[in-house]
C-alpha positions in Angstrom: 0.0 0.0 0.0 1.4 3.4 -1.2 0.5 6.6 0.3 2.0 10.5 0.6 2.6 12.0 3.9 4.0 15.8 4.1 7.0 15.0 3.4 7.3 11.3 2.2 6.0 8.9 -0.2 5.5 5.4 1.9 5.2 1.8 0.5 3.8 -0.3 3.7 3.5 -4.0 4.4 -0.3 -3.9 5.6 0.8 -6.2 8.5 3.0 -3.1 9.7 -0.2 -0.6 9.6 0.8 0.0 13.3 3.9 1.6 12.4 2.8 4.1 10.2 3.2 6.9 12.2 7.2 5.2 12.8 7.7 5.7 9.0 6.3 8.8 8.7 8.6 10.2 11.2 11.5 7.9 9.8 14.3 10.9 10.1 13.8 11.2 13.6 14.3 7.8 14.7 17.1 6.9 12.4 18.9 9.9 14.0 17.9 9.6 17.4 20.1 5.8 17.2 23.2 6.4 17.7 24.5 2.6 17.1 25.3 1.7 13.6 25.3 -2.4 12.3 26.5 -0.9 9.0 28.3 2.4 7.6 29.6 3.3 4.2 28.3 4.7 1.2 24.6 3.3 3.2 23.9 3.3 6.5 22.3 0.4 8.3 21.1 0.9 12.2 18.6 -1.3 13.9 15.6 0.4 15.9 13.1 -0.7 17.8 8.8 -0.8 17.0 5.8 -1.4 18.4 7.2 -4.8 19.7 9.4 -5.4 16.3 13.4 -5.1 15.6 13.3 -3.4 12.6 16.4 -3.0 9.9 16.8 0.3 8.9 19.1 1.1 5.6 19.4 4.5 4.8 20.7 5.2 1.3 22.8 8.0 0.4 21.5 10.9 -1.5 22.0 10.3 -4.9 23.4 12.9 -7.5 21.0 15.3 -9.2 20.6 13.4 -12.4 19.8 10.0 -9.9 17.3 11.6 -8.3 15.7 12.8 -11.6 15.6 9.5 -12.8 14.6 7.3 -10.1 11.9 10.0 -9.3 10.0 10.1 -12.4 11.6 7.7 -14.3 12.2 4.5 -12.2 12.1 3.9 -8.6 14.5 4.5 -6.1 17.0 1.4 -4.5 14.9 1.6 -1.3 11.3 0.8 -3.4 13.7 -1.7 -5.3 14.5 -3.5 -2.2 11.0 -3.9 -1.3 9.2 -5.2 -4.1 11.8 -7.0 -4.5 11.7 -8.5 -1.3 7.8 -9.3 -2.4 8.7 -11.3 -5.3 11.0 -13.2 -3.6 8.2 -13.9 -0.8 6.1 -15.0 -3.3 8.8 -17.5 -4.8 9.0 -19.0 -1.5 12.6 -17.6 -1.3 14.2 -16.1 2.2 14.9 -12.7 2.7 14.2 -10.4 5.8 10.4 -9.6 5.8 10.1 -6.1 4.1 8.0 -3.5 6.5 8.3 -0.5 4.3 10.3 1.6 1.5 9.9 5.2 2.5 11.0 8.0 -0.1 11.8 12.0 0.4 10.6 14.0 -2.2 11.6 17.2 -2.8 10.3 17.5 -5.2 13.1 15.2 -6.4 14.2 12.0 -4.8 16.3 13.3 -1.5 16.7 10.8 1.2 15.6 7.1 0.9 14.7 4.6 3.7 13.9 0.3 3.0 12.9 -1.0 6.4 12.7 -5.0 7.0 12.1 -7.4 10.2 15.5 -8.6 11.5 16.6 -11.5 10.8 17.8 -13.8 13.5 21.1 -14.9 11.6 23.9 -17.2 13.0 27.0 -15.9 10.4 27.1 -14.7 6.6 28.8 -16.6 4.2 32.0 -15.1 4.8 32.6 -16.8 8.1 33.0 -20.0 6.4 34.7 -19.0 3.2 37.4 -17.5 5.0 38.0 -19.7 8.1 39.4 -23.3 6.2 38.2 -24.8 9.8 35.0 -23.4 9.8 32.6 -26.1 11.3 30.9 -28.6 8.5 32.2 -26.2 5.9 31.7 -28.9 3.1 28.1 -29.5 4.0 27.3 -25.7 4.2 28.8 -24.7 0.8 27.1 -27.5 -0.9 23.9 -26.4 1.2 24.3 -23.4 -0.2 24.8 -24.3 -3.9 21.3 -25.8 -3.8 20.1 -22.6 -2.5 21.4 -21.0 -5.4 20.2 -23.8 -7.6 16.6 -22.4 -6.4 17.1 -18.9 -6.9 18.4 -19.7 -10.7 15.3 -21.9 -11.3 13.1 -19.3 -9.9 14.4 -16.8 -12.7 16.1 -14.9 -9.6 19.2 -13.1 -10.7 20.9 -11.0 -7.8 23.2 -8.8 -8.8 25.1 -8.3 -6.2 25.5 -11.9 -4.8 28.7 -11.5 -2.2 29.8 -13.0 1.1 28.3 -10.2 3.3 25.0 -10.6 1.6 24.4 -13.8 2.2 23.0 -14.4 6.1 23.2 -17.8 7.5 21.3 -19.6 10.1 22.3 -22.7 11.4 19.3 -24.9 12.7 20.1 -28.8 13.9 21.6 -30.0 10.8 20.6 -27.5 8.4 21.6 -24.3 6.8 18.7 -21.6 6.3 20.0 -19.0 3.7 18.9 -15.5 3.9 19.5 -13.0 1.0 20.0 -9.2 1.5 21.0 -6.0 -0.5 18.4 -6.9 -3.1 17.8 -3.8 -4.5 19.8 -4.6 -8.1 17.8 -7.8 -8.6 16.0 -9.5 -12.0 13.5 -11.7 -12.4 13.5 -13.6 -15.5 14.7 -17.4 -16.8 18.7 -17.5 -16.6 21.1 -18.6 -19.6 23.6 -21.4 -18.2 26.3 -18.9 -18.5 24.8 -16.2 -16.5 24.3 -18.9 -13.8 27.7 -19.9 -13.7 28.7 -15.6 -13.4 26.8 -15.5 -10.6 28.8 -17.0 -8.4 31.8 -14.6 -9.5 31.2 -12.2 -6.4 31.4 -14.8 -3.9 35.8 -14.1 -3.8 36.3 -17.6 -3.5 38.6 -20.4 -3.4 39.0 -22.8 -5.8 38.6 -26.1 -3.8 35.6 -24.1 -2.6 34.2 -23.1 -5.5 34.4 -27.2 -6.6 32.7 -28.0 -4.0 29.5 -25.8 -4.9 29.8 -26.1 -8.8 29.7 -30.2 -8.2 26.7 -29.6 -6.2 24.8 -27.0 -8.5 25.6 -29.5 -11.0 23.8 -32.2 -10.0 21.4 -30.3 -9.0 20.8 -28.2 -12.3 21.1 -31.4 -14.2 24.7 -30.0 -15.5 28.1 -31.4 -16.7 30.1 -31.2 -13.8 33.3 -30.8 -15.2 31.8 -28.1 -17.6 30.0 -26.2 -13.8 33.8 -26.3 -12.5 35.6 -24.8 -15.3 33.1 -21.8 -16.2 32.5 -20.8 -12.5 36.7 -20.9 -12.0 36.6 -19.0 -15.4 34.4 -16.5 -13.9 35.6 -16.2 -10.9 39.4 -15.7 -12.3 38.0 -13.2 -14.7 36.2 -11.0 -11.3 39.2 -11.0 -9.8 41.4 -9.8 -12.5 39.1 -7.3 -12.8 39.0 -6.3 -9.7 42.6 -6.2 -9.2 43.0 -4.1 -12.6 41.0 -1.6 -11.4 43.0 -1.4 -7.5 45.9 -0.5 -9.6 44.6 1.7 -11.8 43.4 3.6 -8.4 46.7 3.7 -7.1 48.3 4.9 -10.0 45.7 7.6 -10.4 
């Protein structure tokens, strides 16, 4: 449910009715906490509601043309995130419960707000891809490789599928996967190849990245020796890239 306040233009969950009145005063309370989980080019703070934890990203303030664009042309990162976070509710496919994207107009896109329920997360995927001791390590990537396996046969593309994005709860002896940062997202059937891409932001090992191609091979049906070469092929292509681009920086 959309509607305008004075000052901002509010998507709601219509479970979250109760919080309206939080949203509409969404500057205030973001300001008033002083604790940040996350801060860089976004910020990220937890804050209490009527009974709920709620995850608070703040996005920064695009540039002029940015917020002509996402104003009247396509919406912003924070409405993004939650119909995003819709769709993937619908598919059956975990992600923090979306409360609300919240949008400062003026008359241009100013400040931006995508609110969500917390999720109860043990570790992201980083833990384990950078501790070779981590705890049943071989059974969580390959856990995870079916996870992906659904998002890909779901026509779920995330766009910006890395270690931190990725939350992780262990329950008994099962993984529940949790994605986050949603915002750059597509919905729509997957070639082979941009299936094997996608696991190019993960910054992975090699024996790792084995271990969750054999998986999302079987899985997908796949040559297995074909899912191991194109995902290393990827993922050595990502970090040449990324690598390329360090130095360029430093020699700026």
């Amino acid at each position: 449910m959309q509607q305008l306040s004075n000052r901002y233009q509010i998507s709601l969950n219509p479970k979250y009715e109760s919080c309206r009145d939080f949203c509409e005063h969404i500057d205030i309370h973001f300001d008033d906490q002083q604790e940040s989980m996350h801060k860089a080019r976004n910020e990220i703070k937890k804050i209490p509601c009527a009974g709920y934890t709620f995850v608070v990203k703040s996005f920064k303030v695009p540039h002029l043309l940015n917020r002509i664009v996402y104003t009247y042309f396509r919406g912003s990162k924070a409405k993004k995130s939650y119909e995003n976070a819709l769709k993937l509710q619908q598919l059956n496919i975990n992600t923090p419960e979306p409360v609300a994207a919240i949008q400062e107009l003026t008359p241009t896109l100013h400040k931006s707000y995508f609110i969500s329920i917390a999720f109860d997360y043990d570790f992201t995927l980083r833990a384990p891809l950078r501790n070779p001791d981590f705890e049943d390590r071989v059974e969580l990537f390959q856990a995870f490789a079916r996870f992906t396996a659904k998002l890909h046969e779901n026509g779920v593309l995330h766009n910006d599928y890395s270690q931190g994005n990725i939350l992780i709860k262990k329950e008994q002896d099962d993984y529940t996967f949790s994605v986050v940062d949603i915002n750059r997202m597509e919905f729509r059937p997957l070639s082979r190849q941009e299936r094997y891409k996608n696991f190019s932001r993960l910054w992975a090992d090699r024996d790792v990245l084995e271990i969750i191609a054999k998986e999302y091979a079987k899985i997908a049906g796949y040559d297995v020796q074909e899912a191991i070469d194109e995902i290393c092929a990827f993922d050595q292509k990502h970090k040449k890239f990324k690598q390329f681009k360090r130095l360029f920086k430093k020699q700026k």
